[in-house]
KEKOL-40877 format. One record per atom (N, C-alpha, C, O): x, y, z; residue number from 1. Coordinates in steps of 0.001 Angstrom, whole numbers, padded with zeros to 6 digits, always signed. Example, Ala and Ser with C-alpha at 12.3 -4.5 7.8 and 13.67 -1.06 7.14 Angstrom:
2
<pt X="+013190" Y="-005690" Z="+007800" k="1"/>
<pt X="+012300" Y="-004500" Z="+007800" k="1"/>
<pt X="+013200" Y="-003300" Z="+007800" k="1"/>
<pt X="+014236" Y="-003319" Z="+008465" k="1"/>
<pt X="+012850" Y="-002250" Z="+007080" k="2"/>
<pt X="+013670" Y="-001060" Z="+007140" k="2"/>
<pt X="+012900" Y="+000030" Z="+007870" k="2"/>
<pt X="+013409" Y="+001138" Z="+008039" k="2"/>
***
This chain:
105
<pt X="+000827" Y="-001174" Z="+000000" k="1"/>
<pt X="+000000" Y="+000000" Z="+000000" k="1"/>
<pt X="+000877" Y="+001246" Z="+000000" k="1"/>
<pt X="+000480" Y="+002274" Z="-000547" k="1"/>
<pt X="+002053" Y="+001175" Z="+000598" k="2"/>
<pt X="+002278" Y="+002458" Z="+000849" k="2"/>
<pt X="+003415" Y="+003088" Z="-000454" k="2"/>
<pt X="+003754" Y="+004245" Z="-000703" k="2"/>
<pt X="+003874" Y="+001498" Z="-001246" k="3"/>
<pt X="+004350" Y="+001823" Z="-002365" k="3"/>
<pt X="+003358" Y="+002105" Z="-003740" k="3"/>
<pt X="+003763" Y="+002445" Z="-004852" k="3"/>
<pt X="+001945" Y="+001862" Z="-003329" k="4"/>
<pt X="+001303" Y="+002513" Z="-004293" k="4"/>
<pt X="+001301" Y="+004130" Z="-004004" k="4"/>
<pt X="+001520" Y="+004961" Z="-004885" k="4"/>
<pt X="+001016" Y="+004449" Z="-002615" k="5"/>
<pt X="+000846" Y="+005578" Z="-002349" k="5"/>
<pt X="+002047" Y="+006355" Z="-002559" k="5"/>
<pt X="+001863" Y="+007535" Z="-002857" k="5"/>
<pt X="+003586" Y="+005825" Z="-002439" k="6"/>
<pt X="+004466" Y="+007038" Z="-003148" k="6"/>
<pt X="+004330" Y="+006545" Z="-004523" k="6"/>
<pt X="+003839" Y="+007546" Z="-005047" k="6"/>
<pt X="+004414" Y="+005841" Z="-005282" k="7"/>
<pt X="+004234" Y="+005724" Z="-006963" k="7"/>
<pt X="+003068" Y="+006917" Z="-007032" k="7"/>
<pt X="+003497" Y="+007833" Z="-007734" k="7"/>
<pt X="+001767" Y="+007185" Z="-006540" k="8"/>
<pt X="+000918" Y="+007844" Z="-006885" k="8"/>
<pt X="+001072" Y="+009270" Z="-006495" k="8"/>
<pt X="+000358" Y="+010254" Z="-006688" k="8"/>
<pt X="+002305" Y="+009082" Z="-005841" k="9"/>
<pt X="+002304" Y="+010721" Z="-005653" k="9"/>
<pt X="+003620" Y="+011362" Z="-006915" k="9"/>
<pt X="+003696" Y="+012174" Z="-007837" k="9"/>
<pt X="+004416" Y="+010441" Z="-006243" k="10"/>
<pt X="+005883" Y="+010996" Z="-006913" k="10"/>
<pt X="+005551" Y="+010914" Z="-008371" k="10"/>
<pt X="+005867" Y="+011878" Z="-009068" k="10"/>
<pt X="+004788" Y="+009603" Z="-009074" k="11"/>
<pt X="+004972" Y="+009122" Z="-010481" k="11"/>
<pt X="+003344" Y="+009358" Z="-011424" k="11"/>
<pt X="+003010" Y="+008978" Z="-012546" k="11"/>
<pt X="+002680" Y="+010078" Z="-010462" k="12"/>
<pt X="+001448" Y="+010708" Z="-010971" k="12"/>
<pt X="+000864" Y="+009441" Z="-011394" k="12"/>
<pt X="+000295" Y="+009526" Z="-012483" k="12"/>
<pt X="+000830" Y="+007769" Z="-010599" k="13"/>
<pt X="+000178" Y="+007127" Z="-011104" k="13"/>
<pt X="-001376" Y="+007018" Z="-009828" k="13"/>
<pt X="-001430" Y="+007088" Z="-008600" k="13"/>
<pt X="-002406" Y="+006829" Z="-010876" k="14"/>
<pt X="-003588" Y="+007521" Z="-010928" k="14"/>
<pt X="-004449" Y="+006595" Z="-009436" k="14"/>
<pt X="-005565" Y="+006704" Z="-008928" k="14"/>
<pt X="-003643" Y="+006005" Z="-009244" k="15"/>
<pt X="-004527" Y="+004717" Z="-008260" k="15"/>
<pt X="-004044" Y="+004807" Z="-006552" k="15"/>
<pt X="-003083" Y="+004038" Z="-006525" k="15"/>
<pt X="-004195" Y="+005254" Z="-005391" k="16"/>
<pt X="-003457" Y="+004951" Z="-004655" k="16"/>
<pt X="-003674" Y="+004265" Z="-003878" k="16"/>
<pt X="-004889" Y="+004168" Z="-003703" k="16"/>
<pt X="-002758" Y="+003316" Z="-002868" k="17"/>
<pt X="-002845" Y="+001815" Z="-002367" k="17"/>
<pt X="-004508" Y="+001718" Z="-001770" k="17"/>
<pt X="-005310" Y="+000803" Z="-001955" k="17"/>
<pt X="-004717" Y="+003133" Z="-000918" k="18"/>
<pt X="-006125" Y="+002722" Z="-000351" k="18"/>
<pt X="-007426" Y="+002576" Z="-001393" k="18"/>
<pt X="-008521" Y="+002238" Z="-000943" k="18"/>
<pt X="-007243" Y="+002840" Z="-002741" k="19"/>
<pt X="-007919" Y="+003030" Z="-003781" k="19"/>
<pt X="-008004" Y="+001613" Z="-003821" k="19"/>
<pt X="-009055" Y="+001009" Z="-003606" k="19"/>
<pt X="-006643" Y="+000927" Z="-004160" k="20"/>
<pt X="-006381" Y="-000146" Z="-004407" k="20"/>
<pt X="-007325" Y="-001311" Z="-004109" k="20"/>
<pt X="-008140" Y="-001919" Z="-004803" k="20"/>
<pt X="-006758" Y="-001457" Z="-002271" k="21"/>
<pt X="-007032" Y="-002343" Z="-001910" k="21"/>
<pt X="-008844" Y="-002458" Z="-001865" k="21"/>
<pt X="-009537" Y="-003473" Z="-001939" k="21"/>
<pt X="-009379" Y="-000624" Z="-001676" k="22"/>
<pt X="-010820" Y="-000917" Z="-001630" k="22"/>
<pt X="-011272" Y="-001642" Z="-002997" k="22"/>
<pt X="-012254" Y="-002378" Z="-002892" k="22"/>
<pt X="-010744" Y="-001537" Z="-004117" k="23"/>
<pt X="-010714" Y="-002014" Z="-005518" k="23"/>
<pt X="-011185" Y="-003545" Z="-005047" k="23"/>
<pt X="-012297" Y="-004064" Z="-005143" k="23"/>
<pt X="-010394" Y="-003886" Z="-004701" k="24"/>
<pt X="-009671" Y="-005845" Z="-004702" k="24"/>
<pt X="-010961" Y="-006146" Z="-003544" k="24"/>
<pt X="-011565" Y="-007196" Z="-003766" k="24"/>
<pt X="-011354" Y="-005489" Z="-002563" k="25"/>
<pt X="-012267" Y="-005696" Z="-001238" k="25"/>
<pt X="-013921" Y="-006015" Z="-002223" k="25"/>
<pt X="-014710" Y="-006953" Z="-002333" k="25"/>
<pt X="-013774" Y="-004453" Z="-002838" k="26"/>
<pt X="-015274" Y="-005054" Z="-003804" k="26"/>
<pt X="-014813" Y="-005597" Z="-004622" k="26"/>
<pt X="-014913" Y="-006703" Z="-004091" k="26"/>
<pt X="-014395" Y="-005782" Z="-005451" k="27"/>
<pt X="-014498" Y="-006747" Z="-006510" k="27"/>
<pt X="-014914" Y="-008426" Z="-005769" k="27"/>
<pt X="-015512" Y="-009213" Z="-006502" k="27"/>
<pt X="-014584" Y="-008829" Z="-004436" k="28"/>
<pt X="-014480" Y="-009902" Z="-003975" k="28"/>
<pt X="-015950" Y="-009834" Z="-003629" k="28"/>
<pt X="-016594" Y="-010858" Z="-003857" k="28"/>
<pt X="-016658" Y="-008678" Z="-003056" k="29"/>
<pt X="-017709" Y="-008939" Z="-002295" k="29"/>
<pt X="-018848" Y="-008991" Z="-003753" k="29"/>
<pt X="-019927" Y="-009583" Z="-003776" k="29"/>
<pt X="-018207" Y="-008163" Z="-004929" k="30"/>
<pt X="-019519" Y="-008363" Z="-005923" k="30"/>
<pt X="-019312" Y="-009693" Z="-006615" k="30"/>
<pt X="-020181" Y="-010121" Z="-007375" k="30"/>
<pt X="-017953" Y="-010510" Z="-006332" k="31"/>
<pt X="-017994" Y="-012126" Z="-006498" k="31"/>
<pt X="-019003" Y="-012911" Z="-006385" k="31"/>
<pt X="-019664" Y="-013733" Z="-007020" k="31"/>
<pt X="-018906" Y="-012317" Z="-005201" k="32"/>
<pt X="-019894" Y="-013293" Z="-004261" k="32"/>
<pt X="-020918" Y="-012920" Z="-004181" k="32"/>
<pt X="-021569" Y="-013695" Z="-003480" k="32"/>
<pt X="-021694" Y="-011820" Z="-004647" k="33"/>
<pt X="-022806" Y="-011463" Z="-004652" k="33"/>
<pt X="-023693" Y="-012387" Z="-006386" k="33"/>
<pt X="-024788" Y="-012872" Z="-006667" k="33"/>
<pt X="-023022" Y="-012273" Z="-006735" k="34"/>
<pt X="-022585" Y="-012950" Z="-009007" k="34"/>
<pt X="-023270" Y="-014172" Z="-008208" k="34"/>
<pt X="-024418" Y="-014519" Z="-008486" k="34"/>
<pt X="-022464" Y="-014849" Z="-007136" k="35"/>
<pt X="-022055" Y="-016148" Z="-007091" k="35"/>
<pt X="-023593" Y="-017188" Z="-006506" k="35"/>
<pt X="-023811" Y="-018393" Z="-006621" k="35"/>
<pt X="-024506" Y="-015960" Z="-005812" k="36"/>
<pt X="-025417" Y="-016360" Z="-004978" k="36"/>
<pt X="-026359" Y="-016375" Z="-006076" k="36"/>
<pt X="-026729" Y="-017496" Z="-006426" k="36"/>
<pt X="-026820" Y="-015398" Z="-006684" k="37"/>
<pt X="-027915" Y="-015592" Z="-008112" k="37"/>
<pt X="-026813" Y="-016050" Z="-009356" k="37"/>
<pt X="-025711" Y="-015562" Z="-009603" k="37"/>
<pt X="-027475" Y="-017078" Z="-009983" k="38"/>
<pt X="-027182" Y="-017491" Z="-011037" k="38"/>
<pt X="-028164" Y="-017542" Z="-012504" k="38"/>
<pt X="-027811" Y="-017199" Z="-013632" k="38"/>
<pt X="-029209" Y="-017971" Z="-012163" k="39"/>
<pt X="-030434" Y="-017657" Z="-013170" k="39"/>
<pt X="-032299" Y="-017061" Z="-012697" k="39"/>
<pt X="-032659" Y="-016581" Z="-011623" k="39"/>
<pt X="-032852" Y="-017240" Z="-013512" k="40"/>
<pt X="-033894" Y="-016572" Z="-012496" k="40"/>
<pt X="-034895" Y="-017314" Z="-011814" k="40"/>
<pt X="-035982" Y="-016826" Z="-011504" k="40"/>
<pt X="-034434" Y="-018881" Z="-011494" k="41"/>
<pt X="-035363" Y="-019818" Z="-010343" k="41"/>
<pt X="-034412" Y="-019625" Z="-009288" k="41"/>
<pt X="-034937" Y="-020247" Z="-008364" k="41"/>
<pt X="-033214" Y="-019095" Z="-008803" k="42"/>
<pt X="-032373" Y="-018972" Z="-007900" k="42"/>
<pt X="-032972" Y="-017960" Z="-007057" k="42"/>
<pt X="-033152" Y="-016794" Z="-007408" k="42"/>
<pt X="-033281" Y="-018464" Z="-005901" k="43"/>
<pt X="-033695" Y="-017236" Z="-004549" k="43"/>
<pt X="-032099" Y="-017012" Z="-003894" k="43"/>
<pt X="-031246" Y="-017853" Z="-003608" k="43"/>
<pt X="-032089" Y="-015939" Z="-003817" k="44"/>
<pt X="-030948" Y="-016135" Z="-002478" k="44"/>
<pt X="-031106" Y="-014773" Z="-001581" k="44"/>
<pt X="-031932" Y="-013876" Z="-001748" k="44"/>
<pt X="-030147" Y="-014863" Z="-000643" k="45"/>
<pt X="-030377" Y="-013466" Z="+000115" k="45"/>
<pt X="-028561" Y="-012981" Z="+000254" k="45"/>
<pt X="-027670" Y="-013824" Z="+000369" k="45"/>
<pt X="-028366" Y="-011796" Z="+000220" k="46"/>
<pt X="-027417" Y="-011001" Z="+000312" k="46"/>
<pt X="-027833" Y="-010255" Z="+001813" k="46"/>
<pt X="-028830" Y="-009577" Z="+002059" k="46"/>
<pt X="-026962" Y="-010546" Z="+002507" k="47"/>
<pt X="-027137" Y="-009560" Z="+003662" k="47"/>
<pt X="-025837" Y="-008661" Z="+003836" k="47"/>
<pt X="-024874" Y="-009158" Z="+004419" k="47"/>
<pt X="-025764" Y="-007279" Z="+003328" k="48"/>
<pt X="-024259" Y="-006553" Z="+003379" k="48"/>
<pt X="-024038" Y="-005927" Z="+005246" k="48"/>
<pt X="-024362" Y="-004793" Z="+005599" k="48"/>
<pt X="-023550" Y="-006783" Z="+006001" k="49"/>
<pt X="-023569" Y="-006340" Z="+007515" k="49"/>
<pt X="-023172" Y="-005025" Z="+007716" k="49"/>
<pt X="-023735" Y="-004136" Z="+008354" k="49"/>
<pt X="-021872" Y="-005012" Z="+006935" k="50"/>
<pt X="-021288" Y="-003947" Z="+007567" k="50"/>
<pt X="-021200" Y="-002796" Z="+007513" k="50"/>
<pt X="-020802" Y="-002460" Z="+006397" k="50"/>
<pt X="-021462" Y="-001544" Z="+008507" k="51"/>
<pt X="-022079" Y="-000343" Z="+008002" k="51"/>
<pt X="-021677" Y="+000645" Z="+007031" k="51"/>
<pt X="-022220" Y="+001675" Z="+006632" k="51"/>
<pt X="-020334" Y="-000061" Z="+006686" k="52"/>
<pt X="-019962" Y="+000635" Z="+005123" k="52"/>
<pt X="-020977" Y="+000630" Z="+004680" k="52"/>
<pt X="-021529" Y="+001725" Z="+004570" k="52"/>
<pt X="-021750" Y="-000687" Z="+004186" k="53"/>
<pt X="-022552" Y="-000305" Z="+003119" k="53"/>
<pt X="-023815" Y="+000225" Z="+002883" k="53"/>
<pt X="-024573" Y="+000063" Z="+001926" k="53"/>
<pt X="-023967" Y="+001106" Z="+004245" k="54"/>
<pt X="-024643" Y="+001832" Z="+004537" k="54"/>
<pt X="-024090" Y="+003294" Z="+004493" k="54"/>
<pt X="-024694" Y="+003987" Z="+003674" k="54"/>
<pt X="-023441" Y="+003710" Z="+004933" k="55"/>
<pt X="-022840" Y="+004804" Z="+005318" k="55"/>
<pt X="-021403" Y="+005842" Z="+004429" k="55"/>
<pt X="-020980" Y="+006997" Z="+004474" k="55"/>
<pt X="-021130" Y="+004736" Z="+003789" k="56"/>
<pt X="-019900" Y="+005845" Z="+002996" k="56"/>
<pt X="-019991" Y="+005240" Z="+001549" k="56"/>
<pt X="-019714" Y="+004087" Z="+001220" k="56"/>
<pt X="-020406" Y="+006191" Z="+000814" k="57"/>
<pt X="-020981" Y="+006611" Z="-000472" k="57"/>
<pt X="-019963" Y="+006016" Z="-001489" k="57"/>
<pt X="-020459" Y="+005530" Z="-002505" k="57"/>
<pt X="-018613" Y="+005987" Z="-001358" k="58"/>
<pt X="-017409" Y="+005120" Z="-001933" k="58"/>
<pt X="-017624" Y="+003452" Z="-001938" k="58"/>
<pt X="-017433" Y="+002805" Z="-002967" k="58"/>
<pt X="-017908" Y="+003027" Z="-001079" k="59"/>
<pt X="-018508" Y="+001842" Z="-000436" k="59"/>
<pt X="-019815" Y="+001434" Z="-001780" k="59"/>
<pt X="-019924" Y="+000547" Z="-002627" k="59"/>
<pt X="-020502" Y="+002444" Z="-001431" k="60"/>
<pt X="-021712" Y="+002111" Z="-001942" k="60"/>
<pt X="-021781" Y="+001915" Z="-003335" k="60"/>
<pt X="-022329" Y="+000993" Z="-003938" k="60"/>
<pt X="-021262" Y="+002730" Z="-003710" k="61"/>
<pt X="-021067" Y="+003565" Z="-005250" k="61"/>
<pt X="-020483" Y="+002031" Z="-005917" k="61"/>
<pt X="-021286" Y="+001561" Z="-006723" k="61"/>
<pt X="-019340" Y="+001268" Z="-005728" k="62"/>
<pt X="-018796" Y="-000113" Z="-006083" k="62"/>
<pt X="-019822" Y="-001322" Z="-006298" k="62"/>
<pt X="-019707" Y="-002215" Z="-007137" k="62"/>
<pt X="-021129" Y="-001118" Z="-005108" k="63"/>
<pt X="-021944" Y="-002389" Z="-005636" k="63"/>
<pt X="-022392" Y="-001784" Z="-006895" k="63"/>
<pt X="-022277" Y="-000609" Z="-007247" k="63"/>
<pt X="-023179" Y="-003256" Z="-007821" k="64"/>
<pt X="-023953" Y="-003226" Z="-008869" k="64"/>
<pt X="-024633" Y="-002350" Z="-008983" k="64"/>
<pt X="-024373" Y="-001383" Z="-008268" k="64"/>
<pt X="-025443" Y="-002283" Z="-009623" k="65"/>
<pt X="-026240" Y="-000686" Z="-010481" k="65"/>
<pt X="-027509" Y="-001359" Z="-010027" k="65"/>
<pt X="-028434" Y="-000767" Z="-009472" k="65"/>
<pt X="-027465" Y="-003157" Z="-010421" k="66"/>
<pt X="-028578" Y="-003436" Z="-010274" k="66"/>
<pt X="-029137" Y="-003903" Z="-008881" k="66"/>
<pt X="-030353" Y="-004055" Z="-008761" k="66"/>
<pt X="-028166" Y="-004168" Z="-007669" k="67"/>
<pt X="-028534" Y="-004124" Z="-006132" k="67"/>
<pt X="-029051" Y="-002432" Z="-005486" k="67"/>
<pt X="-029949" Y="-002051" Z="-004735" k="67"/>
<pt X="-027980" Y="-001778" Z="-006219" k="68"/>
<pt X="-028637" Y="-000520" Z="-005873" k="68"/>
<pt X="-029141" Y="+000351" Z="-005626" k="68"/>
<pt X="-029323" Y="+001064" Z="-004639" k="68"/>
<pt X="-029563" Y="+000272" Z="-007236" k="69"/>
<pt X="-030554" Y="+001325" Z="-007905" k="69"/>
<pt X="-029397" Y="+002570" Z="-007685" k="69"/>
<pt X="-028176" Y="+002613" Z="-007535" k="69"/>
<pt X="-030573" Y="+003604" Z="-007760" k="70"/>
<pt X="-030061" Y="+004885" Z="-008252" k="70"/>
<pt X="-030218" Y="+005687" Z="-007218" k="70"/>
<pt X="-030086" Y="+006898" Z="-007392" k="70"/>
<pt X="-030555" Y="+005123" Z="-005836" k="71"/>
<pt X="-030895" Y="+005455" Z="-004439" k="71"/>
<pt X="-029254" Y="+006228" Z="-004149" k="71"/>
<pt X="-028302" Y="+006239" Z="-004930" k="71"/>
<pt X="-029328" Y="+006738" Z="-002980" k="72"/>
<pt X="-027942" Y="+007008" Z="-001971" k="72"/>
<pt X="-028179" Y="+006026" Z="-001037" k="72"/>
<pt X="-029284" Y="+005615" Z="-000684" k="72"/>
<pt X="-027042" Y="+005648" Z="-000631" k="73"/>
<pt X="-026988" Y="+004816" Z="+000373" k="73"/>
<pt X="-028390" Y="+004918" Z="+001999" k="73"/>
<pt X="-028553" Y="+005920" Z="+002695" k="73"/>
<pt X="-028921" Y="+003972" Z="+002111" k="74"/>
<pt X="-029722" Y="+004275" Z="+003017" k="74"/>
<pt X="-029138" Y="+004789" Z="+004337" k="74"/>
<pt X="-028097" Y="+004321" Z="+004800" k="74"/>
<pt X="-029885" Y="+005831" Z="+004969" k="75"/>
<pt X="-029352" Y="+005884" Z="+006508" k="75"/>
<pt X="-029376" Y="+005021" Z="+007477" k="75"/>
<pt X="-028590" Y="+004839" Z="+008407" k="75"/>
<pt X="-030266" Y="+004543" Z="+007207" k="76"/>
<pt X="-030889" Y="+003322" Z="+008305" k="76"/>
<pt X="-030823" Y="+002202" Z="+007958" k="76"/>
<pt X="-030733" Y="+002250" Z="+006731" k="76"/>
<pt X="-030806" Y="+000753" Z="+008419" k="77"/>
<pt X="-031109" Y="-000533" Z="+007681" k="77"/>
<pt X="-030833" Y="-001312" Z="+009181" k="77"/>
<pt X="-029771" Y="-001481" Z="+009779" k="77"/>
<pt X="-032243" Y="-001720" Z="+009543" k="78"/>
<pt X="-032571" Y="-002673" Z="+010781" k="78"/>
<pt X="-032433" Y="-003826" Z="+010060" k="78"/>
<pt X="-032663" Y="-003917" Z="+008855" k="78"/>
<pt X="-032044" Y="-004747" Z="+010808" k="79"/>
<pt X="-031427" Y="-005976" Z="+010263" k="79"/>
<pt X="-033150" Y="-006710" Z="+010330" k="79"/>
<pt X="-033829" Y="-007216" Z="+009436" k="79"/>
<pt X="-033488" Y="-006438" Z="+012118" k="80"/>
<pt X="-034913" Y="-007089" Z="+012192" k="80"/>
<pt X="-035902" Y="-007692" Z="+011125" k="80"/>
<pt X="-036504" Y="-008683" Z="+010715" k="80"/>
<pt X="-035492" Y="-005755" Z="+010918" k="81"/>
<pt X="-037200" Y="-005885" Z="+009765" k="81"/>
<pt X="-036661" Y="-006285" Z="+008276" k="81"/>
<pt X="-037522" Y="-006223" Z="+007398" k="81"/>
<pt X="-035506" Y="-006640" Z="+007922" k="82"/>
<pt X="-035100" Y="-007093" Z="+006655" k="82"/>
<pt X="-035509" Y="-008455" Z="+006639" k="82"/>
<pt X="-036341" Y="-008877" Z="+005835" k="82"/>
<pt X="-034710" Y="-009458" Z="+007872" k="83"/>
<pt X="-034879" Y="-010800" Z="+008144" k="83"/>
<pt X="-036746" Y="-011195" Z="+008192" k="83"/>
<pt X="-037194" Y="-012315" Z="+007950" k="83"/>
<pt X="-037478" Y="-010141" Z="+008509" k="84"/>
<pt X="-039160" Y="-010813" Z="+008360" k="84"/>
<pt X="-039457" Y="-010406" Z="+007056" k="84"/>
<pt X="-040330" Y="-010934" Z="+006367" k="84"/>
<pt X="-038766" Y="-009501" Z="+006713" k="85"/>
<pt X="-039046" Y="-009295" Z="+004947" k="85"/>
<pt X="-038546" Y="-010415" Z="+004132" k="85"/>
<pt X="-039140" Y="-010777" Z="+003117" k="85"/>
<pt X="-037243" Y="-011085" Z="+004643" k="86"/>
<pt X="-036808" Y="-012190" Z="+003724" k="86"/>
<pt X="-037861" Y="-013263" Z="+004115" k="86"/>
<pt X="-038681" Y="-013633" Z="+003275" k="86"/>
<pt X="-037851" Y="-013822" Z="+005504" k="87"/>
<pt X="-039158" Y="-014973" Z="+005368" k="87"/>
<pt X="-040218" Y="-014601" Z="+004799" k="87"/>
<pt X="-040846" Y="-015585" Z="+004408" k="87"/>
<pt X="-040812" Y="-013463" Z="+004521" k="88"/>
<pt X="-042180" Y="-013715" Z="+003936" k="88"/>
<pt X="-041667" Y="-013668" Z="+002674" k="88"/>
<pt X="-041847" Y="-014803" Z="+002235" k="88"/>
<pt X="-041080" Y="-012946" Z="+001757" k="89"/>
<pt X="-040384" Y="-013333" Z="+000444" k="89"/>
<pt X="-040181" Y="-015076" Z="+000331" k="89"/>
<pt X="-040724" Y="-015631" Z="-000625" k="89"/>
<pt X="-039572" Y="-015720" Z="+001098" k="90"/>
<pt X="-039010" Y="-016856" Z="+001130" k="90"/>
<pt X="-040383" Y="-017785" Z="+000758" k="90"/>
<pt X="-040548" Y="-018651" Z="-000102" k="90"/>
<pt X="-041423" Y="-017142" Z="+001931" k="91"/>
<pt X="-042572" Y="-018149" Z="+002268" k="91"/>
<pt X="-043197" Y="-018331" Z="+000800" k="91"/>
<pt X="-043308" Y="-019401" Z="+000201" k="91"/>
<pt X="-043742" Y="-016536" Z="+000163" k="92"/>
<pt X="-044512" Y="-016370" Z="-000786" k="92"/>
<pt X="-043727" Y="-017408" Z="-002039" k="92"/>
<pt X="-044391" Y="-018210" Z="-002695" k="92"/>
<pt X="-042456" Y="-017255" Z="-002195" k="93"/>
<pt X="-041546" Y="-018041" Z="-003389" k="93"/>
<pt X="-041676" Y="-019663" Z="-003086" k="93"/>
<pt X="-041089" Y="-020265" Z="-003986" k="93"/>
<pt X="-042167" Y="-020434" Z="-002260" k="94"/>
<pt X="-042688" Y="-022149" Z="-001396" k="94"/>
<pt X="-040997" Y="-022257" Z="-001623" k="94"/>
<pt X="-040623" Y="-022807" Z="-002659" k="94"/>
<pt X="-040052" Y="-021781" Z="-000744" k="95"/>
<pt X="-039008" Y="-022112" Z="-000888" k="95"/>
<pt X="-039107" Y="-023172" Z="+000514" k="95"/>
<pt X="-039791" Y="-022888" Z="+001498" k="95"/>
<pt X="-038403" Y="-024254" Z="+000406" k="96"/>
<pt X="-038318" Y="-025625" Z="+001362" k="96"/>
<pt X="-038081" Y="-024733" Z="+002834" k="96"/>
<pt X="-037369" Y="-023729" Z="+002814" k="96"/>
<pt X="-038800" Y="-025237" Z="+004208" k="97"/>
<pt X="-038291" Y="-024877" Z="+005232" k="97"/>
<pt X="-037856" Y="-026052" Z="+006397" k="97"/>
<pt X="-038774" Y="-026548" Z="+007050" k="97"/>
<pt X="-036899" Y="-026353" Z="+006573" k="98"/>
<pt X="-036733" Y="-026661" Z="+007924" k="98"/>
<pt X="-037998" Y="-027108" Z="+008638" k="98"/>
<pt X="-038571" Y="-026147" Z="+009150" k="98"/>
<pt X="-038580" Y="-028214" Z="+008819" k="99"/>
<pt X="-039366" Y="-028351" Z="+009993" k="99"/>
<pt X="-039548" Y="-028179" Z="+011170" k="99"/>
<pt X="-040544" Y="-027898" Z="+011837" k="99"/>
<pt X="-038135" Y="-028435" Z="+011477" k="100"/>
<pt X="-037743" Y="-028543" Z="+013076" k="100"/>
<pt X="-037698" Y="-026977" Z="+013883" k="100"/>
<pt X="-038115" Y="-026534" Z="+014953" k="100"/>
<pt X="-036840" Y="-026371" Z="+012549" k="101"/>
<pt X="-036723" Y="-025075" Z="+013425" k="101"/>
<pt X="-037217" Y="-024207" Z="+012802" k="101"/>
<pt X="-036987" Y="-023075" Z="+013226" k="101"/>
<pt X="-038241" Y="-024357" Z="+011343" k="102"/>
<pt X="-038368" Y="-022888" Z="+010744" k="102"/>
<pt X="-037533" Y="-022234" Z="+009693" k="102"/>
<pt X="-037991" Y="-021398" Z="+008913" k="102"/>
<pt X="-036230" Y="-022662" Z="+009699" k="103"/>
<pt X="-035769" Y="-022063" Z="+009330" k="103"/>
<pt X="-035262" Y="-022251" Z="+007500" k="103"/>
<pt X="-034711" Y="-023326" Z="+007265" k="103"/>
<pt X="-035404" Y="-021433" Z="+006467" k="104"/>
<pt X="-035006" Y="-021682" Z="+005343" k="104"/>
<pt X="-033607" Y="-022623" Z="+004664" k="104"/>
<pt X="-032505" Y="-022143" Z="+004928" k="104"/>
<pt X="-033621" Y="-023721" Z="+003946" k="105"/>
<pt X="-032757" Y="-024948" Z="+004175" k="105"/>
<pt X="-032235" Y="-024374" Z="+002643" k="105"/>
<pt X="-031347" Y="-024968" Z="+002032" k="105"/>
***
């Protein structure tokens, strides 16, 4: 990192290490986002925990166009009320549940 950061100063190259590494951080997390939908009978759920991706607009700006939208990052995001939004999504789609505990398999 910190030899990107003098290359980017001294050698006017355009990227610097913290650029970088946030580069390499999303690219991994929109991997794995690719990785969970594959066609359109695929349910899945994305849960982004961490309040980056809530809160700093750099962060945000890296996911897809199409998780997005054209929104700003929300201020708020209760985990609560997402998780009863995914079971009833889950329920309405007859995705298989768990007997024992409820829970989506």
């Amino acid at each position: 990192m910190q030899l990107l950061d003098k290359n980017s100063r001294e050698k006017n190259i355009s990227i610097s290490g913290q650029a970088y590494y946030q580069n390499l951080c999303m690219r991994a997390v929109n991997q794995s986002i690719g990785r969970a939908i594959r066609h359109i009978n695929d349910f899945a759920a994305i849960i982004l925990a961490d309040v980056r991706y809530s809160t700093d607009p750099k962060v945000w700006d890296h996911l897809p166009v199409w998780l997005r939208g054209k929104d700003r990052p929300p201020r708020k995001m209760l985990l609560e009320g997402n998780i009863a939004g995914l079971k009833s999504f889950f329920a309405r789609h007859n995705v298989p549940q768990n007997k024992d505990t409820r829970e989506v398999i």
